[in-house]
N, C-alpha and C positions, 0 to 999 in steps of 0.2 A: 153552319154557314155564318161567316162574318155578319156583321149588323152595320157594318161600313166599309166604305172600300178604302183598300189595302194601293195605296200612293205607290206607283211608278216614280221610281227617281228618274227615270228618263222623259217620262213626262208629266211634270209639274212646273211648277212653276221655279223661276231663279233660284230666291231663298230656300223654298223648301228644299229644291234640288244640289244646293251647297251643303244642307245639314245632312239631307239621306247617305250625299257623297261623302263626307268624315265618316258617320256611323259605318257605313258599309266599307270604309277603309278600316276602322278597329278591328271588325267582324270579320272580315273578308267575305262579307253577304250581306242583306239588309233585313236584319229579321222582321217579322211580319208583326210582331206590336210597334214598332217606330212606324212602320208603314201606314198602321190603323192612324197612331198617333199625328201623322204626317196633314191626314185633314185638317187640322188647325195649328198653322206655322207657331204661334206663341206656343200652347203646349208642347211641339215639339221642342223650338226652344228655349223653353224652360227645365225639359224635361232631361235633356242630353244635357243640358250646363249642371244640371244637381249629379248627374252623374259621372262629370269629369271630376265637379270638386270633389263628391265624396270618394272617389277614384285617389284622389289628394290627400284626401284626409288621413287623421292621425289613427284611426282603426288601420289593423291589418287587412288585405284584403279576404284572406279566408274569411275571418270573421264576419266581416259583410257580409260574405255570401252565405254562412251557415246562419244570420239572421233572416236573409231573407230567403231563405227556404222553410223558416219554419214560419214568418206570416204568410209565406205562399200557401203552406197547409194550413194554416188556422182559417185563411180565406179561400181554402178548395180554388185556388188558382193553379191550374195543370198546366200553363203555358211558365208562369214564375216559374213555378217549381222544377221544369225539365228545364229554363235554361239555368238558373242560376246553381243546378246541381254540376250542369258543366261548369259553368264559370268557378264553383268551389273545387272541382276536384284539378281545372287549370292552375287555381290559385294554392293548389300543393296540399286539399285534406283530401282524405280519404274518401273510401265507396262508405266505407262504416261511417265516418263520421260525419258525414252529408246526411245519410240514411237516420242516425243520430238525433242532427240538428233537425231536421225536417219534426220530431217528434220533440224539440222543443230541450233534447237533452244533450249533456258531452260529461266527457270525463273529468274534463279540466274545469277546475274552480271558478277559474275569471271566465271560459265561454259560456260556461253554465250559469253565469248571473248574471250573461250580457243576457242571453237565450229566454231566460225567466223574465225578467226585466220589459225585454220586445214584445213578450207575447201577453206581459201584464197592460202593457203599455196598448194593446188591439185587442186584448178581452173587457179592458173596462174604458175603453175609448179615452184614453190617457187621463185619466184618474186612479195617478198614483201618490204614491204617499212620503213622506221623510224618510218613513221607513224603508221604501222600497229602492230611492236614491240613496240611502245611507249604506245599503247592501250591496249595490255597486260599488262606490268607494271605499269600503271591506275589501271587496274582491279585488283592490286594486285601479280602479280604474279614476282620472282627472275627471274634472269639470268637464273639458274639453273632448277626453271621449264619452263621457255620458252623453255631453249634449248630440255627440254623433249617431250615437246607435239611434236617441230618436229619430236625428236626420234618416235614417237610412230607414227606420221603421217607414217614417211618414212616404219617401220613397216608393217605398216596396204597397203600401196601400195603395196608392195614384194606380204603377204599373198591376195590382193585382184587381184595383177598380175597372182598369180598361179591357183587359184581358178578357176579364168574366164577364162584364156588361154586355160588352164586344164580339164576343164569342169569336175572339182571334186564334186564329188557325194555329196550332203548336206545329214548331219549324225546329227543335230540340230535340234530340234524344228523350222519348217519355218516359216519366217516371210516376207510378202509381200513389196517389194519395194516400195518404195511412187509414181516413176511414173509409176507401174503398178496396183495401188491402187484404 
């Protein structure tokens, strides 16, 4: 059972009912963490503007989403993890490579040290090191997208905060957490 209620875009208020209305136009539905999120017009938007720009950003979007499937499992958030499995395998990876990223791994060199990177970045509550940014730009990656993958970590914490706090209804295709797997 939710821990708050899940906002009707049809009955709210103006604002709120202007941002559910965009969301639920991307979606073509209104999932039920914006909805949670909908209680409090600022978080809502705050929360949708980080996610149009990161939507912008200079990351790929696979990549986004194979990051944030694996801090959806590092923070047992079962509502992340089943939607942003869809949203990867929209944005063109694989069943394997979602499956993969959720476990914090890939084949590929540069995902794999975005992947490490994110999940160093939410195991030691971003105390990382030269080293650890030195390793990304190894792998290839700018200033520019370094600085993103944190955007999208810190992201992916917020909506993986709310979710589990919240205990928001999964409205995704579910997909099993690796340590209940």
């Amino acid at each position: 059972m939710n821990r708050v209620p899940l906002i009707d875009r049809n009955a709210t208020t103006a604002d709120r009912k202007a941002l559910l209305d965009s969301i639920h136009a991307a979606f073509g539905t209104t999932p039920n963490m914006f909805r949670a999120v909908a209680n409090s017009s600022a978080a809502l938007k705050s929360m949708w503007s980080v996610f149009g720009a990161l939507g912008g950003g200079v990351l790929a979007p696979k990549l986004g989403e194979q990051i944030a499937v694996a801090v959806a499992d590092r923070n047992a958030c079962e509502y992340c993890l089943a939607a942003h499995t869809a949203l990867g395998r929209k944005a063109g990876a694989s069943a394997d490579e979602m499956r993969h990223a959720q476990a914090g791994v890939s084949t590929d060199s540069k995902t794999q040290a975005a992947l490490q990177f994110a999940l160093k970045l939410v195991n030691d509550r971003g105390q990382v090191s030269d080293v650890d940014v030195h390793a990304l730009r190894e792998a290839g990656f700018a200033d520019e997208e370094v600085v993103e993958i944190l955007a999208h970590v810190a992201l992916n914490l917020f909506t993986n905060y709310v979710n589990v706090a919240f205990a928001v209804p999964v409205d995704f295709p579910a997909v099993a957490l690796r340590r209940a797997a």
